[in-house]
C-alpha atoms as one frame of an Amber mdcrd trajectory, in Angstrom:
protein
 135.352 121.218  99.312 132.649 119.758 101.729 131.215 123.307 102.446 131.086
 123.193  98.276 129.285 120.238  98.232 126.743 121.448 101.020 125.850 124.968
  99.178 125.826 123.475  95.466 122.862 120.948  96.410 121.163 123.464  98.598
 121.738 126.049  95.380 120.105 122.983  93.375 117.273 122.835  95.824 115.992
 125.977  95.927 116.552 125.762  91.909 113.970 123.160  91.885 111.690 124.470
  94.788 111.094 127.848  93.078 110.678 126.459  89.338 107.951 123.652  91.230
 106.435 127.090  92.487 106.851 129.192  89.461 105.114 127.134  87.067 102.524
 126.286  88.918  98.964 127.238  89.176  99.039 129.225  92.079 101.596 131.849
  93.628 101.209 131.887  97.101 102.714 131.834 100.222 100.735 128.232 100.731
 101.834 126.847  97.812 105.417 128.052  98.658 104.952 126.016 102.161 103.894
 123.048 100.102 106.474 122.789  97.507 108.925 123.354 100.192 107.635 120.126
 101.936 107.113 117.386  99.516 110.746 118.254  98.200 111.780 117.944 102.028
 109.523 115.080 102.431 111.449 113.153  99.916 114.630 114.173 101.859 113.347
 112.938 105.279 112.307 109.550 103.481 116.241 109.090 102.158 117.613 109.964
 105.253 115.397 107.605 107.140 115.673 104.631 105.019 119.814 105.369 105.356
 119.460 105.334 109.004 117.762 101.761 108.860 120.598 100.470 106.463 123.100
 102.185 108.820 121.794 100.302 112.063 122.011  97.123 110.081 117.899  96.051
 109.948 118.589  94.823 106.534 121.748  92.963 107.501 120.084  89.514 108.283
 117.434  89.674 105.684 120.337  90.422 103.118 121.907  87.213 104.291 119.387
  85.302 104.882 118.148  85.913 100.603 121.771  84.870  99.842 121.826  82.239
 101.666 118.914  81.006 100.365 120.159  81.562  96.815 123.459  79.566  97.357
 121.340  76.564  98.893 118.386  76.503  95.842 120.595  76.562  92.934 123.331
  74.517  94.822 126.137  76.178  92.908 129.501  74.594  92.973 131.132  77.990
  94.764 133.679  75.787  96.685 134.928  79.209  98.481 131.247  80.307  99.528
 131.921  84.580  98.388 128.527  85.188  99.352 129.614  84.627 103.013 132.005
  87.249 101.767 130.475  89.342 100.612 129.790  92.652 102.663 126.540  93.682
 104.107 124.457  96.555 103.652 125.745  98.470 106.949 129.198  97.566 106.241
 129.163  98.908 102.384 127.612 102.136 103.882 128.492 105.868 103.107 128.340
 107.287 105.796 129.527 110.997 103.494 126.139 111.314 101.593 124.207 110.439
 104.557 125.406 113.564 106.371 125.033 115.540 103.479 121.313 114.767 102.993
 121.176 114.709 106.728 121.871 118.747 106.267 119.543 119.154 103.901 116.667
 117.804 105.760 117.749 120.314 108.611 118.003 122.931 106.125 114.731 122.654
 104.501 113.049 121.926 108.206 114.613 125.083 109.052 113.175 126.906 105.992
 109.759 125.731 106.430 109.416 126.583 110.097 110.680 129.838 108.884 107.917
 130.091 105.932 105.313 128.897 108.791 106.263 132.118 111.036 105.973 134.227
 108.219 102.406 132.452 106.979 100.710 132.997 110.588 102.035 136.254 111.663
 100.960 137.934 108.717  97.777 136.419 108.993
C-alpha cells in the first residue's frame, strides 16, 4: 500500500513535469532540466519547512501567540485548553514527511541524471 502511495505521486509528477514541458515554448533538454527543478524546488521547500516543524522551532512561538491570546482577551477558560492543546511537533505526520522526503530524492536523482546526459552530449 505504501509502495502504492510512493509510485502514484511519482506517476503524478512526471504527469505534471512533462505537460509543464510539453506546452511550453521550448523543447529542450534545458528546459527539461528546468521544469524538473522548480517542481523539485517546491518539494525541497515542503520537506524543509516539515523538518523545522518536526524539530519543534515553532513550538515556543506557537505558545507563546496563545498565550498571549488567553491573557489579551482574558477569557473566562477556567480549565486553560490552550495549555492543552498540542504543539506543532507533537501534531506532526511524520507518514507524509517521508513520502515527500522520497520524492525530493527521486527528483534529485532524476536531475543529476538529466545533468549527465546534458554535458556528455555536449
Amino acid at each position: 500500500m505504501k509502495e502504492k502511495r510512493k509510485l502514484g505521486l511519482f506517476l503524478i509528477n512526471m504527469a505534471v513535469i512533462f505537460a509543464f514541458f510539453f506546452f511550453g515554448s521550448e523543447h529542450t533538454l534545458i528546459s527539461l532540466i528546468n521544469t524538473v527543478f522548480y517542481v523539485g524546488l517546491i518539494y525541497v521547500v515542503a520537506v524543509l519547512f516539515m523538518f523545522t516543524v518536526k524539530g519543534g522551532f515553532f513550538d515556543g512561538l506557537v505558545f507563546g501567540f496563545r498565550r498571549y491570546n488567553h491573557i489579551m482577551f482574558k477569557r473566562k477558560d477556567y480549565l486553560e485548553e490552550w495549555k492543552k492543546k498540542p504543539l506543532p511537533s507533537e501534531s506532526f505526520n511524520i507518514r507524509i514527511y517521508r513520502l515527500l522526503q522520497f520524492q525530493c530524492y527521486i527528483l534529485l536523482g532524476g536531475i543529476i541524471v538529466l545533468l549527465i546526459i546534458y554535458y556528455c552530449a555536449r
